[in-house]
PDB file of N, CA, C and O in Angstrom:
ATOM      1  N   UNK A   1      41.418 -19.513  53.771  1.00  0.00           N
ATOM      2  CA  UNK A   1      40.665 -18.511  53.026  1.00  0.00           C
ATOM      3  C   UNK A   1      39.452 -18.102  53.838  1.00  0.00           C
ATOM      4  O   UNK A   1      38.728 -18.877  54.461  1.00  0.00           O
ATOM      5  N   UNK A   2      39.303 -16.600  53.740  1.00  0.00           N
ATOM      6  CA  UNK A   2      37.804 -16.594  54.688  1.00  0.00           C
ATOM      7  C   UNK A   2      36.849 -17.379  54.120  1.00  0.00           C
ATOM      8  O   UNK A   2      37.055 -17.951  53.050  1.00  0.00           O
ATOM      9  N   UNK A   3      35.451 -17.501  54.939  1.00  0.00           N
ATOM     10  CA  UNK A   3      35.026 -18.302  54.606  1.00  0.00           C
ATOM     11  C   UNK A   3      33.627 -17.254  52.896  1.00  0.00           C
ATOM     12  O   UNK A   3      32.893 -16.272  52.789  1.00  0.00           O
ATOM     13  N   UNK A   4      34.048 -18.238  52.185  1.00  0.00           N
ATOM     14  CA  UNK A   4      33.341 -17.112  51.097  1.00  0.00           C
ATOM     15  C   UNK A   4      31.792 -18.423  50.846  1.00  0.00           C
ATOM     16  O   UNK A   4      30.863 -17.898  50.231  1.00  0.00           O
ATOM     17  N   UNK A   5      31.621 -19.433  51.124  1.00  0.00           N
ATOM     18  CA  UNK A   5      30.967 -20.354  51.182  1.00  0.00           C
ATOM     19  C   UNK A   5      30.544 -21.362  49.902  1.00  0.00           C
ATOM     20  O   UNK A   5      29.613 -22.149  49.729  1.00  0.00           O
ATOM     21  N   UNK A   6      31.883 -20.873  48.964  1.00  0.00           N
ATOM     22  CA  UNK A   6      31.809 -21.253  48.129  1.00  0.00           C
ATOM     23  C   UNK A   6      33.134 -21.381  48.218  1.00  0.00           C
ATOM     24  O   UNK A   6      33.810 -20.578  48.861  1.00  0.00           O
ATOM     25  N   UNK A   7      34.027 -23.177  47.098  1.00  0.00           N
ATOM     26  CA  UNK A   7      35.175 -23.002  46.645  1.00  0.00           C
ATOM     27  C   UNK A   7      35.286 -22.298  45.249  1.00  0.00           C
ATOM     28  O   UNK A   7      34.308 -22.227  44.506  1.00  0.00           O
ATOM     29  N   UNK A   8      36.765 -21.670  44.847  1.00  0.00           N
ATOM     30  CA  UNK A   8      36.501 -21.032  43.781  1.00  0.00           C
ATOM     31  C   UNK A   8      36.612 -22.164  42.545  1.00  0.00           C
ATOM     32  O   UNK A   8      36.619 -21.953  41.332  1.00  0.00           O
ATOM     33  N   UNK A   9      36.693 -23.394  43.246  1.00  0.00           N
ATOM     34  CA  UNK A   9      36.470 -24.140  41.262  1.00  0.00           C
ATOM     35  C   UNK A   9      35.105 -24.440  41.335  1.00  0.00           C
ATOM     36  O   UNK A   9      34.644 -25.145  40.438  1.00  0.00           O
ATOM     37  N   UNK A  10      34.298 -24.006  42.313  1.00  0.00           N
ATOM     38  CA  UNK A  10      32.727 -23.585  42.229  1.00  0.00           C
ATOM     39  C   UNK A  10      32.226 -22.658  40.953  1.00  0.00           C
ATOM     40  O   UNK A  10      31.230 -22.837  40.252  1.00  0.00           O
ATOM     41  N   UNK A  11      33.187 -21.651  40.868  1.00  0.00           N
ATOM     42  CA  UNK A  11      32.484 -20.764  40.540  1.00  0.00           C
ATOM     43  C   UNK A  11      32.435 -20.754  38.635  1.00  0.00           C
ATOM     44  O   UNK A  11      32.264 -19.709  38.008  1.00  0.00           O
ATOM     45  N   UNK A  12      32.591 -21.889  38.078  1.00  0.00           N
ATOM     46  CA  UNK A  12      32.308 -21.898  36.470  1.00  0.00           C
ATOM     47  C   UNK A  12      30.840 -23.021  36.622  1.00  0.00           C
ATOM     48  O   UNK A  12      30.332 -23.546  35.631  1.00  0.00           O
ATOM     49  N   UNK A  13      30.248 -23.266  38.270  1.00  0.00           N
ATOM     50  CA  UNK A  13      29.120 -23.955  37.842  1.00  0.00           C
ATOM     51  C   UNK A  13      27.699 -23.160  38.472  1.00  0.00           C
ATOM     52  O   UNK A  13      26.620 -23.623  38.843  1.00  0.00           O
ATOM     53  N   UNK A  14      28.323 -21.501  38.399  1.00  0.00           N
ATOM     54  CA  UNK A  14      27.438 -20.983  39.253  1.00  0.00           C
ATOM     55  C   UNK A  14      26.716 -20.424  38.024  1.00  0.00           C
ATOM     56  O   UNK A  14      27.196 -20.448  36.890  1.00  0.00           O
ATOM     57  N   UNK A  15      25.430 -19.882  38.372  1.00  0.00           N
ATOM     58  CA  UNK A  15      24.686 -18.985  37.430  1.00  0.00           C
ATOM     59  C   UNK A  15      25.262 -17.431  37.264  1.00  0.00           C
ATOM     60  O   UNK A  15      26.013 -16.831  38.033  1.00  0.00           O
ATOM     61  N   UNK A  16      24.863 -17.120  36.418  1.00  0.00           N
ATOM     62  CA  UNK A  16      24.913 -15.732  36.610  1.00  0.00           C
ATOM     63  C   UNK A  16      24.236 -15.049  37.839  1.00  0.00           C
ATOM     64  O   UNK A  16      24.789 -14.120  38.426  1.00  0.00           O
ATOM     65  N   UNK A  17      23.323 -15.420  38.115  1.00  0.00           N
ATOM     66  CA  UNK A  17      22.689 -14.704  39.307  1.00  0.00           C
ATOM     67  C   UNK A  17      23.039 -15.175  40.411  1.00  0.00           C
ATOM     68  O   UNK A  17      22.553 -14.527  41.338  1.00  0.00           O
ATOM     69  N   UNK A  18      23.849 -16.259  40.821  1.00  0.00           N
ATOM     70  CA  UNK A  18      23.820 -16.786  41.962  1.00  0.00           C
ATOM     71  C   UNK A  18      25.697 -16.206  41.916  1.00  0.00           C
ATOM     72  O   UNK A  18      26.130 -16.124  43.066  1.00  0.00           O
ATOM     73  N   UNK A  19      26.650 -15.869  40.938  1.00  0.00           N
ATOM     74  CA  UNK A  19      27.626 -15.146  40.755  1.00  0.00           C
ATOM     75  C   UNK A  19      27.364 -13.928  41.634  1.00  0.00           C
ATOM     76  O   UNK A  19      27.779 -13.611  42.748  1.00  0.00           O
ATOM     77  N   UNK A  20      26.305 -13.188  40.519  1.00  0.00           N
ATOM     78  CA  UNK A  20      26.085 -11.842  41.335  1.00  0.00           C
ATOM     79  C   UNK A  20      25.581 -11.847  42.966  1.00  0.00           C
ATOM     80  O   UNK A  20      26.030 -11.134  43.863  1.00  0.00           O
ATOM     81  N   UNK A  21      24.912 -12.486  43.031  1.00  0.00           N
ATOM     82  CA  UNK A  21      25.093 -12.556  44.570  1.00  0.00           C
ATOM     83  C   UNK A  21      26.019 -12.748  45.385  1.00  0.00           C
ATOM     84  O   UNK A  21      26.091 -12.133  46.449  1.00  0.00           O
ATOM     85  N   UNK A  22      27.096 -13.875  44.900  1.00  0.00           N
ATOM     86  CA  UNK A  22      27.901 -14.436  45.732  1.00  0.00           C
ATOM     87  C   UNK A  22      28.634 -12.777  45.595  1.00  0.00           C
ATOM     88  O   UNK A  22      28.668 -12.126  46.639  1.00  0.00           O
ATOM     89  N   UNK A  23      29.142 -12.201  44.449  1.00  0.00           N
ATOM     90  CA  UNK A  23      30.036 -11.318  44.642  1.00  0.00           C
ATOM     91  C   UNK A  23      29.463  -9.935  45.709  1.00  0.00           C
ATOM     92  O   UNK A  23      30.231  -9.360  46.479  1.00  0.00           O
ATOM     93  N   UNK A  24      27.839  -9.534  45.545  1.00  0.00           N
ATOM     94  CA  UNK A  24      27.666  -8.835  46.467  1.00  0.00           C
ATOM     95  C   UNK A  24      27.642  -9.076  47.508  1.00  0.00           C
ATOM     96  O   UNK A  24      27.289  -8.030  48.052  1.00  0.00           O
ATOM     97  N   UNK A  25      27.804  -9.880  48.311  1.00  0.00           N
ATOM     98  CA  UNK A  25      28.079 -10.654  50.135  1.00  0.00           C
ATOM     99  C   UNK A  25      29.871 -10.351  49.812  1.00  0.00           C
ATOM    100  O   UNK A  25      30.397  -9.606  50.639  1.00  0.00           O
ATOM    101  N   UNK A  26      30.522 -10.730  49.006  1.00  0.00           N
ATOM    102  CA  UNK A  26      31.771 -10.319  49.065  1.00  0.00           C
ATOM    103  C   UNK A  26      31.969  -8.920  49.573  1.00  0.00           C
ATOM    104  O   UNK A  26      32.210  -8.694  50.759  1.00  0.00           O
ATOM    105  N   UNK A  27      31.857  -7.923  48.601  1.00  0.00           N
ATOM    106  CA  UNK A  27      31.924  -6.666  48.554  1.00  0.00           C
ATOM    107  C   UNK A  27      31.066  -6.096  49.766  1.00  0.00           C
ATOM    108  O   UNK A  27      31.521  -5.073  50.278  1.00  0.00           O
ATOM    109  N   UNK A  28      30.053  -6.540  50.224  1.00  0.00           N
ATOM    110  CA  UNK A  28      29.357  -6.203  52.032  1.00  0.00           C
ATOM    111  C   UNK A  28      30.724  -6.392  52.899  1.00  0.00           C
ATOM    112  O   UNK A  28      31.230  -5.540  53.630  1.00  0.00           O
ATOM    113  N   UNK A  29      31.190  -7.671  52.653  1.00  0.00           N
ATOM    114  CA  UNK A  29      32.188  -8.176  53.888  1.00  0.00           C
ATOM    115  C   UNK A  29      33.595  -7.212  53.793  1.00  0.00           C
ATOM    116  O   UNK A  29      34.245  -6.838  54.768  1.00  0.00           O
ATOM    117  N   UNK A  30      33.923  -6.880  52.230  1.00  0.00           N
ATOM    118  CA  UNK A  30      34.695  -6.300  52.590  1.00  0.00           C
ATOM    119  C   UNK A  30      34.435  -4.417  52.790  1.00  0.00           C
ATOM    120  O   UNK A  30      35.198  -3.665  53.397  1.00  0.00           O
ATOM    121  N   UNK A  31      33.229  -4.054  52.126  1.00  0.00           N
ATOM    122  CA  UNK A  31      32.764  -2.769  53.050  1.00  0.00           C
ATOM    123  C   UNK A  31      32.876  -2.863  54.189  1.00  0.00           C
ATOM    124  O   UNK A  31      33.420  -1.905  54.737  1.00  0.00           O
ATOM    125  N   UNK A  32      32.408  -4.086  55.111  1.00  0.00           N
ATOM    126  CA  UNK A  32      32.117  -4.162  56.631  1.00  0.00           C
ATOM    127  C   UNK A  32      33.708  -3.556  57.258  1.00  0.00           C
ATOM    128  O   UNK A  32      33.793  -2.777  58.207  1.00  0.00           O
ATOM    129  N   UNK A  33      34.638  -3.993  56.651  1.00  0.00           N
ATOM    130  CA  UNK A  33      36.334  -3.665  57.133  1.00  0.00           C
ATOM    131  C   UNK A  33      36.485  -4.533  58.631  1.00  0.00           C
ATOM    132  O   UNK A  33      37.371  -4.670  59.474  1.00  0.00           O
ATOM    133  N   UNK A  34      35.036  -5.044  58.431  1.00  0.00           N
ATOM    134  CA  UNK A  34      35.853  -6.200  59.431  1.00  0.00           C
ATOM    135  C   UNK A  34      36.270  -7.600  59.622  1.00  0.00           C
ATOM    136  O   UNK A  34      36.230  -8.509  60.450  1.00  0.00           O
ATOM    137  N   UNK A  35      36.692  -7.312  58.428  1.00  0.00           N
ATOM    138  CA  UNK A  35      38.012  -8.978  58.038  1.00  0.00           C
ATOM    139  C   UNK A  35      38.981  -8.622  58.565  1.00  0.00           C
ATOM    140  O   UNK A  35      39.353  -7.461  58.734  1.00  0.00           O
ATOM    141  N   UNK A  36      39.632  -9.866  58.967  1.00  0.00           N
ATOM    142  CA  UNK A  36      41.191  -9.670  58.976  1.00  0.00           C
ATOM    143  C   UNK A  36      42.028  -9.272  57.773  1.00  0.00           C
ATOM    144  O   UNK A  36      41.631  -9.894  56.788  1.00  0.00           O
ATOM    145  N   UNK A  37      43.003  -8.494  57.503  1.00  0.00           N
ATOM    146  CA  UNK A  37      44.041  -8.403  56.290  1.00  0.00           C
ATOM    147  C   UNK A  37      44.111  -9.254  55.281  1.00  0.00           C
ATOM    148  O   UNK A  37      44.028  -8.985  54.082  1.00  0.00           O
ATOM    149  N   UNK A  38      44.349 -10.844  56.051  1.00  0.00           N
ATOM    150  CA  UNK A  38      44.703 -11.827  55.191  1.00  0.00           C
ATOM    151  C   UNK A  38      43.364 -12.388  54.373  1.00  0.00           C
ATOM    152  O   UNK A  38      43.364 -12.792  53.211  1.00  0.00           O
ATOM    153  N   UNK A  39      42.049 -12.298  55.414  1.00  0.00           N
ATOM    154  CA  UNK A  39      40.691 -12.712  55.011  1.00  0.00           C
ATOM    155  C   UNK A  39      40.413 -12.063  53.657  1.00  0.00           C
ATOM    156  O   UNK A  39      39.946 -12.696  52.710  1.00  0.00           O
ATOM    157  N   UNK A  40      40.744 -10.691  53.614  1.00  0.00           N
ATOM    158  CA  UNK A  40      40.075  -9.177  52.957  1.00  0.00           C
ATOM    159  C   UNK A  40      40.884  -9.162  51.442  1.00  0.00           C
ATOM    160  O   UNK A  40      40.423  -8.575  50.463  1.00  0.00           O
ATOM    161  N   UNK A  41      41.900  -9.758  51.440  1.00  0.00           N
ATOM    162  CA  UNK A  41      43.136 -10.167  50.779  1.00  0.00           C
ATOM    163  C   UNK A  41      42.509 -11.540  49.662  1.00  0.00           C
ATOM    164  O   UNK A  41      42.670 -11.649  48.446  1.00  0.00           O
ATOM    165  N   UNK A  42      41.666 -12.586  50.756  1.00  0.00           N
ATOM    166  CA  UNK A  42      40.916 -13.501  49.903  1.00  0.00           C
ATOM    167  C   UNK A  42      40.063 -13.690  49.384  1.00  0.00           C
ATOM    168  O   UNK A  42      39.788 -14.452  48.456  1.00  0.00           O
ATOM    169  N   UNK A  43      39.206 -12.565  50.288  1.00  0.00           N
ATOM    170  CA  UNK A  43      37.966 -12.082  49.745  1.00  0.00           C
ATOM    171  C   UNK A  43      38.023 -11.459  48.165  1.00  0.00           C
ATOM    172  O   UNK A  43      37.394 -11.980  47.243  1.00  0.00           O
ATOM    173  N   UNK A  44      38.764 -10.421  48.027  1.00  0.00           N
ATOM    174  CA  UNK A  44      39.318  -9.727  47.203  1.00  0.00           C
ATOM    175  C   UNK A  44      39.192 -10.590  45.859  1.00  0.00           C
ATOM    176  O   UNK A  44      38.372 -10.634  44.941  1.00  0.00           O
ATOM    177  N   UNK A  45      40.558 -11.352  46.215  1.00  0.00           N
ATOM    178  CA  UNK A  45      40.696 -12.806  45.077  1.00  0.00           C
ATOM    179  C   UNK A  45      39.616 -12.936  44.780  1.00  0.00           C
ATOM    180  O   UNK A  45      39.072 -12.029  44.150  1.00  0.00           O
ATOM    181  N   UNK A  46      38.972 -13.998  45.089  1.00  0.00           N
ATOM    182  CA  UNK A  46      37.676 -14.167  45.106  1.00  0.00           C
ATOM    183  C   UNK A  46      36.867 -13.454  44.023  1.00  0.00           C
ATOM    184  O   UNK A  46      36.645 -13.695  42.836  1.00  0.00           O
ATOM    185  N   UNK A  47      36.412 -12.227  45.103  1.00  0.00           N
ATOM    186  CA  UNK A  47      35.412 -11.672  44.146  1.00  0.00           C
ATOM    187  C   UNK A  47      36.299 -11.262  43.089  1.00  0.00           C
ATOM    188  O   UNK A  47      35.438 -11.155  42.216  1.00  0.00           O
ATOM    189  N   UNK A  48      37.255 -10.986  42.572  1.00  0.00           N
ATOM    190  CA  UNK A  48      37.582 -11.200  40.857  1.00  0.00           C
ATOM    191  C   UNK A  48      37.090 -11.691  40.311  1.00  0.00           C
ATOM    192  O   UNK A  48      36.333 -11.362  39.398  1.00  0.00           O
ATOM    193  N   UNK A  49      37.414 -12.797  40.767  1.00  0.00           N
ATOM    194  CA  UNK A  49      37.459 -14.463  40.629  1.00  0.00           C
ATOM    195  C   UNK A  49      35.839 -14.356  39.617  1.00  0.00           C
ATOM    196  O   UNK A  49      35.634 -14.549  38.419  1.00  0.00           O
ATOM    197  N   UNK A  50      34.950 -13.978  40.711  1.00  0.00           N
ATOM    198  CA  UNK A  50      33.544 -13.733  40.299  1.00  0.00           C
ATOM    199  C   UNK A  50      33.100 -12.986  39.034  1.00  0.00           C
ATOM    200  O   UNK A  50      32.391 -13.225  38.057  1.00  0.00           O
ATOM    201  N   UNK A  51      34.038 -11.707  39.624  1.00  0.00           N
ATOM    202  CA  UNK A  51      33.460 -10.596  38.524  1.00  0.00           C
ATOM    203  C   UNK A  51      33.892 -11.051  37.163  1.00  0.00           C
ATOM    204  O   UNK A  51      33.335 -10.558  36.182  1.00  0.00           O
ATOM    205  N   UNK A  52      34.999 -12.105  36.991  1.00  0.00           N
ATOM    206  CA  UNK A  52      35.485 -12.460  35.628  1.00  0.00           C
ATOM    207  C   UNK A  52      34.402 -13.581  35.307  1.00  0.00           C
ATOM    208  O   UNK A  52      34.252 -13.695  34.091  1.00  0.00           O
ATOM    209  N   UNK A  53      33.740 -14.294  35.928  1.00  0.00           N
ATOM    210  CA  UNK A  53      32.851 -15.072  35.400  1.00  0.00           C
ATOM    211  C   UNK A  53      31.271 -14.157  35.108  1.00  0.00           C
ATOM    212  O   UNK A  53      30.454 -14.529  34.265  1.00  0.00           O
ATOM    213  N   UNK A  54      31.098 -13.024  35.924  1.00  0.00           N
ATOM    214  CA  UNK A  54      29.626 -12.607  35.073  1.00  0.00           C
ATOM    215  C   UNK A  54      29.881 -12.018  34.379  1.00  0.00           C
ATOM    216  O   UNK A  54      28.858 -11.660  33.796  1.00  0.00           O
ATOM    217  N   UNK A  55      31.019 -11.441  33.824  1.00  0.00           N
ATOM    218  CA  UNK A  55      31.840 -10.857  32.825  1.00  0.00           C
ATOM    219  C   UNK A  55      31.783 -11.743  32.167  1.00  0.00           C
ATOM    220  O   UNK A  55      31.114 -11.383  31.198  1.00  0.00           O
ATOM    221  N   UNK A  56      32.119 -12.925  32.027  1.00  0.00           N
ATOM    222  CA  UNK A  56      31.674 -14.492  30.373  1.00  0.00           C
ATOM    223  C   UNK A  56      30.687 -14.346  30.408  1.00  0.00           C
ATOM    224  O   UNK A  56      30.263 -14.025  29.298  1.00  0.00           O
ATOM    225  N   UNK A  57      29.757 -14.413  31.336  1.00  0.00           N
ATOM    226  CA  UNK A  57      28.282 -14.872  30.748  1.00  0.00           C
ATOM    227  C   UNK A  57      27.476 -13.679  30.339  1.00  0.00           C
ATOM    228  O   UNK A  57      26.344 -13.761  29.862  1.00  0.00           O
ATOM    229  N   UNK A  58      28.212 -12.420  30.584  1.00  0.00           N
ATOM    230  CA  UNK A  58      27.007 -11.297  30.179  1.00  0.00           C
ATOM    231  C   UNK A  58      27.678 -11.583  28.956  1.00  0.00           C
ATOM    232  O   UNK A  58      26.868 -11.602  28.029  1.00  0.00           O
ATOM    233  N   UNK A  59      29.369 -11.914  28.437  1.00  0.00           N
ATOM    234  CA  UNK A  59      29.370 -11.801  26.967  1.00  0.00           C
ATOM    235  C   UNK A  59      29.206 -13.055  26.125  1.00  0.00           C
ATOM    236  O   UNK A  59      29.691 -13.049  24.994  1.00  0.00           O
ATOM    237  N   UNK A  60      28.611 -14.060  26.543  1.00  0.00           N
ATOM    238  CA  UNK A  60      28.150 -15.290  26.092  1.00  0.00           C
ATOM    239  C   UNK A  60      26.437 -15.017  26.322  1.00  0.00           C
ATOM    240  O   UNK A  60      25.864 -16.104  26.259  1.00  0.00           O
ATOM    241  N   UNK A  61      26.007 -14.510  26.431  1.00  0.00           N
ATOM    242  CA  UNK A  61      24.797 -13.814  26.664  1.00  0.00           C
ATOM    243  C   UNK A  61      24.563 -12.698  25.569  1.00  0.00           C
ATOM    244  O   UNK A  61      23.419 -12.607  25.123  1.00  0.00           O
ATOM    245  N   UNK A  62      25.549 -11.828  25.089  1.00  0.00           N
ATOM    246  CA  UNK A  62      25.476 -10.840  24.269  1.00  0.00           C
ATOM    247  C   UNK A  62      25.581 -11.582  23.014  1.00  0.00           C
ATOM    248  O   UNK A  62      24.853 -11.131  22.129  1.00  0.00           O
ATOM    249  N   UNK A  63      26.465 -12.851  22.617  1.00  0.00           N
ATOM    250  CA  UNK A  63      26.680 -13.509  21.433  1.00  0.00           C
ATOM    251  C   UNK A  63      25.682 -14.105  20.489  1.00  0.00           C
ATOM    252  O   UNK A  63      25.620 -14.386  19.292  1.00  0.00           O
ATOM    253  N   UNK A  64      24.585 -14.206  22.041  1.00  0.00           N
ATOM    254  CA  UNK A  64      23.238 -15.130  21.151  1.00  0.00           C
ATOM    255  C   UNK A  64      22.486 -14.357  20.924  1.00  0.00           C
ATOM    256  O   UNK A  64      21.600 -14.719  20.151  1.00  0.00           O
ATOM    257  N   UNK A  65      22.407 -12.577  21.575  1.00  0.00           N
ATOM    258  CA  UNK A  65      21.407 -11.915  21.307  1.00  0.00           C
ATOM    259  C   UNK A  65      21.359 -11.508  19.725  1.00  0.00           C
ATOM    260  O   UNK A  65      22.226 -10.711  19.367  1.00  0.00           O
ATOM    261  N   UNK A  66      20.571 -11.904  18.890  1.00  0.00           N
ATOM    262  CA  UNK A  66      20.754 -10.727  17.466  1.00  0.00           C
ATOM    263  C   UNK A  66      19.417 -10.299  17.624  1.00  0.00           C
ATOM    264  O   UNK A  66      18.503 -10.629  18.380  1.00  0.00           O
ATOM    265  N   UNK A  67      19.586  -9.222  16.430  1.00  0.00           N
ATOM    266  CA  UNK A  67      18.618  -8.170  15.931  1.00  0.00           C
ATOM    267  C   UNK A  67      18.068  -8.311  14.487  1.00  0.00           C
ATOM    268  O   UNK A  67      18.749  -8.521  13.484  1.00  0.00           O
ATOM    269  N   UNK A  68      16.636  -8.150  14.554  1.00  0.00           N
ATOM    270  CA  UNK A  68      16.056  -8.444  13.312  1.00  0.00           C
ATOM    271  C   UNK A  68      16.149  -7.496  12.225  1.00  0.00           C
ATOM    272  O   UNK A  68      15.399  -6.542  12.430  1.00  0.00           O
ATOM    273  N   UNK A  69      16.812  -7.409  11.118  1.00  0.00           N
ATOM    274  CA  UNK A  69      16.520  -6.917  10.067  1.00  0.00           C
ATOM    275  C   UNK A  69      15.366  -6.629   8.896  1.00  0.00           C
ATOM    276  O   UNK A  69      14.800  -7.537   8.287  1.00  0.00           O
ATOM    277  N   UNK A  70      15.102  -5.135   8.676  1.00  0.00           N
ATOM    278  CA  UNK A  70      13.926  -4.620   8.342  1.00  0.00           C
ATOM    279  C   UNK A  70      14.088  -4.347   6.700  1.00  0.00           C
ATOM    280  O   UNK A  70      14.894  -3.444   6.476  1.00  0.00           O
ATOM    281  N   UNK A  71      13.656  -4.774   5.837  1.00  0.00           N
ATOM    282  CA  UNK A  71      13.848  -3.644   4.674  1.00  0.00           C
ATOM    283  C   UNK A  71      13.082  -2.347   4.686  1.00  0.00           C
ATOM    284  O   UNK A  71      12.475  -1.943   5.678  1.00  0.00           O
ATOM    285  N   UNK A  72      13.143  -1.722   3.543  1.00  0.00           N
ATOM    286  CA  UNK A  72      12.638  -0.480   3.409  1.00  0.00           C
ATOM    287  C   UNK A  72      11.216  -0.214   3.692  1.00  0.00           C
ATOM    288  O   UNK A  72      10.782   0.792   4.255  1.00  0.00           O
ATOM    289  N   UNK A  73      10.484  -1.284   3.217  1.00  0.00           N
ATOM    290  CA  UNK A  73       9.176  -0.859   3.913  1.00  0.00           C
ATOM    291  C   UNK A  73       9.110  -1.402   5.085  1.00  0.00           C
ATOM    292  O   UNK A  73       7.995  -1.109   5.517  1.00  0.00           O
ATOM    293  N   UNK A  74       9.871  -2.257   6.128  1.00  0.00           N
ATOM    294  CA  UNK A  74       9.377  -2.058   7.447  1.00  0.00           C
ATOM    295  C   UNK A  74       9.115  -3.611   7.384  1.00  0.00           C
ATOM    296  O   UNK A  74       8.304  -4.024   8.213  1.00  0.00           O
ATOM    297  N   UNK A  75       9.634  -4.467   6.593  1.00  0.00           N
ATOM    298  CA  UNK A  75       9.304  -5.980   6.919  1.00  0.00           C
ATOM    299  C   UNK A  75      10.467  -6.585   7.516  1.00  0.00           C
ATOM    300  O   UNK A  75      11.424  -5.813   7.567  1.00  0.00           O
ATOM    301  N   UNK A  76      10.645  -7.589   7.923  1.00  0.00           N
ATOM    302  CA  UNK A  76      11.497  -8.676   8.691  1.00  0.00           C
ATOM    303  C   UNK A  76      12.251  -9.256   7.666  1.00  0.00           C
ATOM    304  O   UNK A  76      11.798 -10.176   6.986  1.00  0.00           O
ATOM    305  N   UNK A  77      13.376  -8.783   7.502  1.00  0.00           N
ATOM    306  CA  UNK A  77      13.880  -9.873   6.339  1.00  0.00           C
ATOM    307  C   UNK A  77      15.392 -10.876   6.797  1.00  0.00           C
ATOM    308  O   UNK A  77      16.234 -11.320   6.016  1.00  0.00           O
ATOM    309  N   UNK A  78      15.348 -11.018   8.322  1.00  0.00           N
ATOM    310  CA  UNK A  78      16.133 -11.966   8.254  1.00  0.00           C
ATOM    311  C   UNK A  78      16.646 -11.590  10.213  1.00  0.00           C
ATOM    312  O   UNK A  78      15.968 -10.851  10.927  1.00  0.00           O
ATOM    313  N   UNK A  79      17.833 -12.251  10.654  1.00  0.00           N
ATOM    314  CA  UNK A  79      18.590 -11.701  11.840  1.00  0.00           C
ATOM    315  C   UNK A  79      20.269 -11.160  11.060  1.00  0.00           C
ATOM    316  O   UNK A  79      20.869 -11.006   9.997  1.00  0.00           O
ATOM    317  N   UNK A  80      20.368 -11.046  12.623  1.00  0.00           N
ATOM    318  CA  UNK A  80      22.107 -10.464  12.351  1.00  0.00           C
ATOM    319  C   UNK A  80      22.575 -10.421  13.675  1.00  0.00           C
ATOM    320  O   UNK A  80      21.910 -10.288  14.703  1.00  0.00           O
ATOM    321  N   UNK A  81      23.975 -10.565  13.524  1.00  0.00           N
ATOM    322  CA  UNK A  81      24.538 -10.274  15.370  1.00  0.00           C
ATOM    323  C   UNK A  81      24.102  -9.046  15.474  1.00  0.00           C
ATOM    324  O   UNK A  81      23.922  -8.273  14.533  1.00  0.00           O
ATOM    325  N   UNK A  82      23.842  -8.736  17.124  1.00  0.00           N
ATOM    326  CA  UNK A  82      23.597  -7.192  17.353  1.00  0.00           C
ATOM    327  C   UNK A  82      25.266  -7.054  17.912  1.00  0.00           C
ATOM    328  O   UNK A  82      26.043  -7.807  18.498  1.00  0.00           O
ATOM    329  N   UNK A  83      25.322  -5.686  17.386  1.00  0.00           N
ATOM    330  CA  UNK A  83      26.744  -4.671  17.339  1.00  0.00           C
ATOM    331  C   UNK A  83      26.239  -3.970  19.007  1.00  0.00           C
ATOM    332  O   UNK A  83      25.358  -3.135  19.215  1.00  0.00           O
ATOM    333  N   UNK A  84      26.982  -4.529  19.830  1.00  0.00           N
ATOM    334  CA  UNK A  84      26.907  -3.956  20.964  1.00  0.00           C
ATOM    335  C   UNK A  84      27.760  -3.159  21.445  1.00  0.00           C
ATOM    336  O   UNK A  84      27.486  -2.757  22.575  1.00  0.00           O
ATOM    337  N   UNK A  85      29.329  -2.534  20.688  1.00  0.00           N
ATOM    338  CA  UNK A  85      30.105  -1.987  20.699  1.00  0.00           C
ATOM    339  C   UNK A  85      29.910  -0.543  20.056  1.00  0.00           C
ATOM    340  O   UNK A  85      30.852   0.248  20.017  1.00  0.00           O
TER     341      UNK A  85
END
């Protein structure tokens, strides 16, 4: 596998931010077009690999966000999931 400097059963102990990084050095290497076929091929894998994990955590991230509920005059009367759809 090229070298991505990470293995991929790494990647459920990465952060979100250290995800997004790893996947943008991916996507450089394979802009660069200068991998080999087979490298560019693993790279590829890979950054899936990635994009499906900051893909969980932005939506394990969206699950805990709620929104406060107001009554009519403008007070706080409780939370709720926020409807992000």
């Amino acid at each position: 596998m090229a070298d991505t400097g990470l293995d991929t059963k790494d990647i459920a102990n990465l952060s979100f931010e250290e995800a997004m990084a790893a996947l943008e050095q991916v996507v450089a290497k394979l802009e660069s077009g200068n991998a080999p076929l087979e490298d560019s091929i693993n790279l590829y894998t890979y950054g899936t690999k990635l994009k499906a994990h900051c893909e969980a955590k932005l939506k394990d991230a969206q699950a805990k966000i709620e929104k406060i509920t107001l009554d009519a005059a403008g007070n706080a009367t409780g939370t709720e999931p926020l409807d992000v759809e």
